[in-house]
N, C-alpha and C positions, 0 to 999 in steps of 0.2 A: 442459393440462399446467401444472403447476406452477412457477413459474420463479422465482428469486431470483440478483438480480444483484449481483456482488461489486465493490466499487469496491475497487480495488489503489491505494493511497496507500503514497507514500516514509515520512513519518514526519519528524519534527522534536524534538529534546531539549529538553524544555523548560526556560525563561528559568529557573526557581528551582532546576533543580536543582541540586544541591554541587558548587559548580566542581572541587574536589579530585576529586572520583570522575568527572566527566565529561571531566577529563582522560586519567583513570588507563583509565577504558574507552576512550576512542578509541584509546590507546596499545596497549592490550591488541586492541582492534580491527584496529589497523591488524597487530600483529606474527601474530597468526592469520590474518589475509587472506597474510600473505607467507610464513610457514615451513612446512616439512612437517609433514604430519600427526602426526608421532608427536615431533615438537618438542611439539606444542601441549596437554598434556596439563597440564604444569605452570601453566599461565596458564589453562585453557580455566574451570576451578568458576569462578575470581575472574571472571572474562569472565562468564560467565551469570547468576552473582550481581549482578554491576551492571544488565546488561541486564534482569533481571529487574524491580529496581525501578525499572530507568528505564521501561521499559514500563508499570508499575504507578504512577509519579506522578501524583497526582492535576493533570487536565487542565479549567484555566480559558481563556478569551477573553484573557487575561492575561498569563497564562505560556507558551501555545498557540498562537498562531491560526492557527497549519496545519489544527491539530487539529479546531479548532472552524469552520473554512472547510470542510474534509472532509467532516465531518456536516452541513454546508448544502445542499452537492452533492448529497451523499447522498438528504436529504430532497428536495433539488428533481427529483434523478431518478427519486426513488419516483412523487413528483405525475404527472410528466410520463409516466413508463412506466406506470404504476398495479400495478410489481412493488414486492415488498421489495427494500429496497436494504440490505447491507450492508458496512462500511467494512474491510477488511484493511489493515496496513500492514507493508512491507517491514521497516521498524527502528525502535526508539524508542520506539511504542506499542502498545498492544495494542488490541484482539487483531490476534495477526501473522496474515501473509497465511494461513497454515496453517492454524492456528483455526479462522478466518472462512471458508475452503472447505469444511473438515469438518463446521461445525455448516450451512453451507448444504446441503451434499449430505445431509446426514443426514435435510434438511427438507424436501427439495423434487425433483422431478423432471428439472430442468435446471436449471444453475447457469450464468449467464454473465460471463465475466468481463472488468472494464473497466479500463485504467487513463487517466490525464489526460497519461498521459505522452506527447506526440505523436510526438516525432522517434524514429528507429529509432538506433540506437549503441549504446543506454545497457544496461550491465547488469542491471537490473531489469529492463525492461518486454523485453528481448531473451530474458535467460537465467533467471531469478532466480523472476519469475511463469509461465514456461512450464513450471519446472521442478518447481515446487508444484503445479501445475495438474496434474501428470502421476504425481504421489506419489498424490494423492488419487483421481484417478480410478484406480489399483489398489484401492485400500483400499473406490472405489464401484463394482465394474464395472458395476454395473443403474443407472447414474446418468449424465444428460450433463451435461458441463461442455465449456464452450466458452470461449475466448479471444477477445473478438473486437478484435482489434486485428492488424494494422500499421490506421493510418489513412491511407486514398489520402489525397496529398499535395495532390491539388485540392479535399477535404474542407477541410483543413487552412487553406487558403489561402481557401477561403470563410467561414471562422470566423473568421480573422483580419479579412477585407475587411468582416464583417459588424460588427466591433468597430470597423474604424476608422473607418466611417461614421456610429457612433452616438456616437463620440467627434466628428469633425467636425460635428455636428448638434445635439450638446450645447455646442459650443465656438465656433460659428458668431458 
């Protein structure tokens, strides 16, 4: 079976781009997350137009390093699974998480999908990637995609104890 794994990444605006417009979109962002729908027609082109480019900014180690940590991930869990890994991201870059599930299903026979995000609360990794997750698989029915996350919490706390140990042993 075929499998390609989708790394779900937040996204991060990056450092160059036009502080003017990266005001004007969060503003525009935040008053679309809060009013009804049919409020938001007069803001929503200017809203996509920013998000567009900002998605579209060209991303360095520089301006980036969400961006460019992502794709390290990425590549280190291609090694380690010996699947394709590819990066989605919830906001800010592209390609957004939607994208990046369509062109995996498009390619592959199982898509699995991962995010870093460990704690359960957050609207992303709760509502936001399950709810793409669920768009797509319409669009794939002969296709599996899987979510695999919540992460058990004693996972969690093994990943952590495994970090602080190689910090106390580098710090010794």
């Amino acid at each position: 079976m075929n499998t390609i794994i989708v790394l779900a990444m937040h996204g991060a605006i990056p450092k160059n781009f036009p502080q003017d417009e990266k005001i004007e979109f969060l503003k525009l962002h935040s008053q679309i997350e809060n009013i009804p729908e049919s409020q938001r027609v007069s803001i929503q082109d200017r809203h996509d137009e920013l998000d567009k480019k900002m998605r579209e900014w060209p991303r360095t180690i520089e301006n980036d390093k969400f961006h460019f940590s992502s794709n390290q991930i990425a590549e280190a869990l291609s090694k380690e699974s010996g699947n394709e890994v590819v990066v989605g991201y919830n906001e800010f870059c592209s390609p957004d998480l939607k994208v990046a599930l369509r062109d995996s299903a498009s390619r592959a026979d199982q898509v699995l999908v991962m995010t870093p995000m460990m704690t359960q609360g957050g609207i992303h990794s709760e509502v936001e990637i399950p709810e793409e997750i669920e768009k797509v698989k319409l669009e794939f029915p002969d296709k599996q995609l899987h979510y695999v996350w919540p992460f058990e919490v004693a996972d969690i706390a093994h990943f952590f104890t495994d970090q602080i140990k190689k910090f106390e042993n580098t710090h010794a």
